[in-house]
Backbone as a ProteinNet text record, in pm:
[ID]
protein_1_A
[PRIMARY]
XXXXXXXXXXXXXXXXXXXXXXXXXXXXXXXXXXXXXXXXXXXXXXXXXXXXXXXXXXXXXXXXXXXXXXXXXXXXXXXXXXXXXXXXXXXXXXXXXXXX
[TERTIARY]
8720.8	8861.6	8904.3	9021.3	9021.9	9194.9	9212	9359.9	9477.4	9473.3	9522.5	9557.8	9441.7	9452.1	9568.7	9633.5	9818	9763.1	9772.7	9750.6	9777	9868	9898.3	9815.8	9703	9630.1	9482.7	9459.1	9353.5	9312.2	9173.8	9092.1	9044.1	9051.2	8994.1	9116.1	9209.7	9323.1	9392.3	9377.5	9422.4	9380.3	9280.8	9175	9176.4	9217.4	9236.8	9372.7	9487.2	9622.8	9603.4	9542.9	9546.3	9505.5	9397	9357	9456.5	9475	9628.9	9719.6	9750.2	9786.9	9803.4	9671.2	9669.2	9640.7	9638.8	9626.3	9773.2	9849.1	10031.2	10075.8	10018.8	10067	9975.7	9881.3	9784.1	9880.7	9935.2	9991	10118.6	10200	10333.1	10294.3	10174.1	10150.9	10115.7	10034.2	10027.2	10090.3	10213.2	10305.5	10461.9	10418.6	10507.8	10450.9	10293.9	10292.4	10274.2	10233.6	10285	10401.9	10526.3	10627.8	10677.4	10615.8	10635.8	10609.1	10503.3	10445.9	10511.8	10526.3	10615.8	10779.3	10807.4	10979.8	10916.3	10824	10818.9	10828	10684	10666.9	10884.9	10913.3	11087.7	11149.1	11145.2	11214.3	11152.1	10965.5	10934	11034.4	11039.9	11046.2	11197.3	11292.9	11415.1	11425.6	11340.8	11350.5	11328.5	11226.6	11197.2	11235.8	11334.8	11353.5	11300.6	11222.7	11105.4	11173	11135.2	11178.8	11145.9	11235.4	11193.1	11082.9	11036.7	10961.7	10846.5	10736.6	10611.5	10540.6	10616.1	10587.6	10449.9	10388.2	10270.4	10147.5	10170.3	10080.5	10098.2	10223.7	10244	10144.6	10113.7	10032.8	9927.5	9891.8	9721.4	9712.6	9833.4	9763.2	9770.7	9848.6	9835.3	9720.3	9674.2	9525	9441.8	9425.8	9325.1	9279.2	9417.3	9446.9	9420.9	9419.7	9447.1	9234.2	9178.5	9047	8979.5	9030.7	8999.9	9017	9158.4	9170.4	9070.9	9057.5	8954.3	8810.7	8765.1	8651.8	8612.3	8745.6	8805.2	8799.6	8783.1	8856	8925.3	9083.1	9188.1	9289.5	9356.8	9458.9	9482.8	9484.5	9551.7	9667.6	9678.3	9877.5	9918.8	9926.5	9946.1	9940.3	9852.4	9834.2	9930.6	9942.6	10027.2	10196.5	10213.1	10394.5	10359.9	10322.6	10316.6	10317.8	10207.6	10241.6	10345.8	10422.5	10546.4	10660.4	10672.5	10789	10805.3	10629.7	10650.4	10669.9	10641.5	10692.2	10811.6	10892.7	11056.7	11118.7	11089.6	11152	11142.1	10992.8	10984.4	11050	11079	11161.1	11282.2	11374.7	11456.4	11537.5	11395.8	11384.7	11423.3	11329.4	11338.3	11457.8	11513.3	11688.9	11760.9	11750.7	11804	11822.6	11707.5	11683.7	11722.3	11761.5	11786.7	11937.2	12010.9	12144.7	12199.8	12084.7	12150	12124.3
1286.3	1254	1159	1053.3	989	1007.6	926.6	981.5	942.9	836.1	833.4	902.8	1006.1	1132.6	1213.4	1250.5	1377.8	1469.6	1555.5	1736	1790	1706.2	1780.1	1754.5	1671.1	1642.4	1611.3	1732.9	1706.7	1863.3	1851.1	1976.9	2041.9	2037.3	2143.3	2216	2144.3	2202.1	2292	2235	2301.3	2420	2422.2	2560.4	2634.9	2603.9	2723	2722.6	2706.2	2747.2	2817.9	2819.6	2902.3	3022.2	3066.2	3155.3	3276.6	3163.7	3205.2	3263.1	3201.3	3251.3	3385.9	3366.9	3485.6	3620.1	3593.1	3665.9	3756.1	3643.4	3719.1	3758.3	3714.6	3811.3	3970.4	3980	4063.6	4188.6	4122	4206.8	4259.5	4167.2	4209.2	4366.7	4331.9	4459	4537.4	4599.3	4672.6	4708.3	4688.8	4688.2	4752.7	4716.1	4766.3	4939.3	4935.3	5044.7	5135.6	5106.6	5195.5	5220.1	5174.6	5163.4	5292.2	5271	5402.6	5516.4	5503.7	5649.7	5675.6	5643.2	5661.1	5690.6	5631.1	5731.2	5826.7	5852.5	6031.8	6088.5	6062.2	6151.6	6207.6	6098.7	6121.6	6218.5	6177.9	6279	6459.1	6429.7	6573.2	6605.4	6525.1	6623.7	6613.9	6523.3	6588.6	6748.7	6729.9	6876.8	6994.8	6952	7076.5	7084.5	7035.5	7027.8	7030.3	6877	6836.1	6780.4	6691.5	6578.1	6500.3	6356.1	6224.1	6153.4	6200.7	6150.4	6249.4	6184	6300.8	6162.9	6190.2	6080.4	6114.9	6211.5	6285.7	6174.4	6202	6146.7	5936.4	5899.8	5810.6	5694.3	5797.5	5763.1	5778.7	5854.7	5856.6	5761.4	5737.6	5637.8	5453.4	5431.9	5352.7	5367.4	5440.1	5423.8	5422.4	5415.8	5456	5304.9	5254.9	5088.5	5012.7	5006.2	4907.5	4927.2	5069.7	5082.5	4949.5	4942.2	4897.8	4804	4738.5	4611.3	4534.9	4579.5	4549.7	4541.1	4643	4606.1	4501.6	4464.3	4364.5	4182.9	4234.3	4087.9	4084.2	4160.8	4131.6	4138.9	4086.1	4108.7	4272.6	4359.7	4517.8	4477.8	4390.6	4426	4336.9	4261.2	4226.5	4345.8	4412.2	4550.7	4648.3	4647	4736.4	4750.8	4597.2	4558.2	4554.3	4520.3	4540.1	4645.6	4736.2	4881.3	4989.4	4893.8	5018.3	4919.7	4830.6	4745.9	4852.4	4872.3	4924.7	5111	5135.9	5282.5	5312.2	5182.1	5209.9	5185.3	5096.7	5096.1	5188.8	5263.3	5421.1	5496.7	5533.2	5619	5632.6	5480.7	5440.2	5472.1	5490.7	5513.7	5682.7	5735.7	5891.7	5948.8	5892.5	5934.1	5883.9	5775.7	5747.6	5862.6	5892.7	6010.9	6140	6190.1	6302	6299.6	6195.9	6177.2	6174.5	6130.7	6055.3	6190.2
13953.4	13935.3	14046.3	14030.8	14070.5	14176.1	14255.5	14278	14209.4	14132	14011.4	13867	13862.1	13781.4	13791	13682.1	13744.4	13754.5	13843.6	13820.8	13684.7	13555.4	13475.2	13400	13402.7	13283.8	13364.6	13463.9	13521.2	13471.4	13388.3	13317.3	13374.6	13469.5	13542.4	13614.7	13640.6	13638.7	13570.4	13468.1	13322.2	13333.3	13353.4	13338	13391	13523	13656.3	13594.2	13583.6	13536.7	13411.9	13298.6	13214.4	13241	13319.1	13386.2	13473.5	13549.4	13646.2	13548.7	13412.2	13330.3	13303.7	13212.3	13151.4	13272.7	13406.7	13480.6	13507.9	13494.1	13496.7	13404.1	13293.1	13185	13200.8	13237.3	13213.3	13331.5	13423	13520.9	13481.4	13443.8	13326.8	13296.7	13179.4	13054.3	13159.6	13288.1	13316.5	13448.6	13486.2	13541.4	13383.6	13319.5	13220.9	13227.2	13167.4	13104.6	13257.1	13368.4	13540.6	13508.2	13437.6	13503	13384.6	13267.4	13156.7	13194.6	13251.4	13291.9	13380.6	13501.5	13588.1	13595.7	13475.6	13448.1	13360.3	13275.9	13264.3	13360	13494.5	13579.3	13629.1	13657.1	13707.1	13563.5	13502	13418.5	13415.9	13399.9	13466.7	13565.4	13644	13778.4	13798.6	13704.2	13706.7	13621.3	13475.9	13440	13497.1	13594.7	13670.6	13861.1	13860.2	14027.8	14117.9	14080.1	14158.7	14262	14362.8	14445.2	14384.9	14425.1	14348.3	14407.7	14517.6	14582.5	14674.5	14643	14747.2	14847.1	14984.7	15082.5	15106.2	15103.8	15135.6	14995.9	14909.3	14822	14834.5	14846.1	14864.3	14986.5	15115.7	15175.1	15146.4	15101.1	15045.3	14934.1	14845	14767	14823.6	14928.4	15026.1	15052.6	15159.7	15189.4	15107.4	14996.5	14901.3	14853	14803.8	14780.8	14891.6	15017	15151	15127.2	15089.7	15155.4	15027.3	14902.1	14771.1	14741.4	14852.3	14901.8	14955.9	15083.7	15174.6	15101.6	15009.1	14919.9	14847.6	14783.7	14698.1	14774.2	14903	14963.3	14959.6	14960.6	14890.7	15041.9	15085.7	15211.6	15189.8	15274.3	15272.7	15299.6	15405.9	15440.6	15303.1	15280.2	15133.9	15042.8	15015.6	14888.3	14947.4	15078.1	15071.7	15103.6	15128.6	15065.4	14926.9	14856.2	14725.2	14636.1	14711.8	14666.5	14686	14860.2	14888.7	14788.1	14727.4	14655.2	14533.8	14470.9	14357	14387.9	14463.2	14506	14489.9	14601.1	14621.9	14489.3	14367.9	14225.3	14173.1	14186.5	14079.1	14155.3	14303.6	14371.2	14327	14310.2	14266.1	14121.2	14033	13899.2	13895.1	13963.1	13965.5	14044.9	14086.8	14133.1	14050	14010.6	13869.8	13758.9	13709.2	13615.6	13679.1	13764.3	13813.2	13795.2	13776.7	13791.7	13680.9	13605.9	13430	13314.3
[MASK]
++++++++++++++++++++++++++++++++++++++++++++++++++++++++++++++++++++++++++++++++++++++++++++++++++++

């Protein structure tokens, strides 16, 4: 390729972006269906006067991810703002449901 070539019509470009693609959609759907299961668990545990939250398991599944990270190549401190973002929404969710 030349430097004259656009990024928008460079194929190999193309290719890594479709990818990238279908990689965010792929995260969507399972970020949707975490996010299903996860207002049952809140509604369990509004039916049964649970807490909305178990800080105790929360860290273990932090560490569990940061170790799976690190396996992965993947940044841990990265996996694990990511994982406390999606914690604090289902936390969020499950006080929600306790109220509603």
């Amino acid at each position: 390729m030349d430097d004259a070539t656009p990024p928008a019509t460079d194929p190999v470009l193309a290719g890594f972006r479709r990818s990238i693609d279908n990689f965010d959609a792929a995260l969507v759907h399972i970020l949707a269906e975490r996010f299903r299961t996860t207002q049952a668990v809140g509604r369990y545990k509004a039916e049964n006067a649970l807490p909305p939250s178990d800080p105790g398991r929360e860290e273990r599944q932090i560490a569990r991810l940061r170790k799976l990270a690190e396996e992965a190549d993947l940044d841990p401190e990265f996996t694990e703002k990511f994982l406390r973002f999606i914690i604090d929404e289902v936390i969020r969710h499950h006080r929600s449901a306790r109220s509603g």
